[in-house]
C-alpha positions as CSV (number, residue, x, y, z in Angstrom):
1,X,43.2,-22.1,8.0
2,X,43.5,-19.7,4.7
3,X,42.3,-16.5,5.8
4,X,43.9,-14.5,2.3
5,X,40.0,-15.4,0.4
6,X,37.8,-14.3,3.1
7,X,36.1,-10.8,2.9
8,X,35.1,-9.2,6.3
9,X,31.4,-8.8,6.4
10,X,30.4,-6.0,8.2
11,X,27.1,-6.3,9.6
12,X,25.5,-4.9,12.6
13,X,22.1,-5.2,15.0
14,X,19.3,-3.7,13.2
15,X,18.1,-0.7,15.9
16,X,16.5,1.6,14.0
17,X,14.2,2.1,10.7
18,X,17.1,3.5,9.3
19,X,19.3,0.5,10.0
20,X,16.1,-1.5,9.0
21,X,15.8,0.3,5.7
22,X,19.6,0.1,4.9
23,X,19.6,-3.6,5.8
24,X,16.7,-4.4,3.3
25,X,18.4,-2.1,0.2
26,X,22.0,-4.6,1.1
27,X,19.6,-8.0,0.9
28,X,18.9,-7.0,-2.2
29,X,22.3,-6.5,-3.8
30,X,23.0,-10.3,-1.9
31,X,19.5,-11.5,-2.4
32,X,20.9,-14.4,-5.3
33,X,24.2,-15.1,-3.6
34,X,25.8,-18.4,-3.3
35,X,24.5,-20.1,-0.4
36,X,28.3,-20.7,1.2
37,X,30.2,-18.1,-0.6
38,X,30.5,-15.0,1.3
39,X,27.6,-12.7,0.1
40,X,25.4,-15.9,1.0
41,X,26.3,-15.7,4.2
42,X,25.9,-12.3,4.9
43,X,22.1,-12.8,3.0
44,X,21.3,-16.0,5.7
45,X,22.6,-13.5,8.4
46,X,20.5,-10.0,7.4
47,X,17.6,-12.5,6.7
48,X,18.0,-13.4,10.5
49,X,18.4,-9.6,11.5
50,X,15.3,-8.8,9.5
51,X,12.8,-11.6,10.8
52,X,14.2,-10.2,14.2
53,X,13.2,-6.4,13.5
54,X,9.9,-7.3,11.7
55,X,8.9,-9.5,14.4
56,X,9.7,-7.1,17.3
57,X,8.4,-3.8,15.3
58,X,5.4,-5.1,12.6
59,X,3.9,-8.0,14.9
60,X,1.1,-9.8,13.1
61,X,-1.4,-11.0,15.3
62,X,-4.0,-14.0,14.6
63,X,-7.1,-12.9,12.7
64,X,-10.1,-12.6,14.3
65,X,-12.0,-16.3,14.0
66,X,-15.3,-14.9,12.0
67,X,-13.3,-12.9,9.7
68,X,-11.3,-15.9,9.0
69,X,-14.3,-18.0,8.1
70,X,-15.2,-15.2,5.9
71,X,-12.4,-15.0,4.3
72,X,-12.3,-18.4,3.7
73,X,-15.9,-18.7,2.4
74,X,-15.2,-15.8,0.1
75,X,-12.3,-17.6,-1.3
76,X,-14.4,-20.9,-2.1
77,X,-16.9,-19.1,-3.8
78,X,-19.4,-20.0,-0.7
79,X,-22.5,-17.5,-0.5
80,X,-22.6,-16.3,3.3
């Protein structure tokens, strides 16, 4: 294997908002990468470490079920 072209990507767990905020500013220098090349890689692996943080730190939960119908309604122009 030809190691002389690959660039060491260094990329760590996302801990803190810090880390969080840094690892957001680097997807978007990477954001249009290759998919393959390098920088494409490190943007499929921060996109993995970011799912991972916003999942564990900015849960969504469902919405509640009449407020979804209303929603809904609104959006279809339906008088309530």
């Amino acid at each position: 294997m030809n190691h002389q072209n690959e660039q060491v990507i260094n990329i760590k767990p996302i801990k803190t908002e810090e880390d969080y905020n840094l690892a957001l500013k680097r997807l978007e220098v990477v954001f249009n990468s290759t998919k393959g090349s390098p920088e494409g890689d490190e943007l499929e692996i921060l996109g993995i470490l970011i799912e991972q943080y916003e999942d564990e730190h900015f849960p969504v939960g469902l919405p509640d079920r009449i407020e979804a119908i209303k929603f809904r309604m609104g959006q279809v122009n339906t008088i309530i």
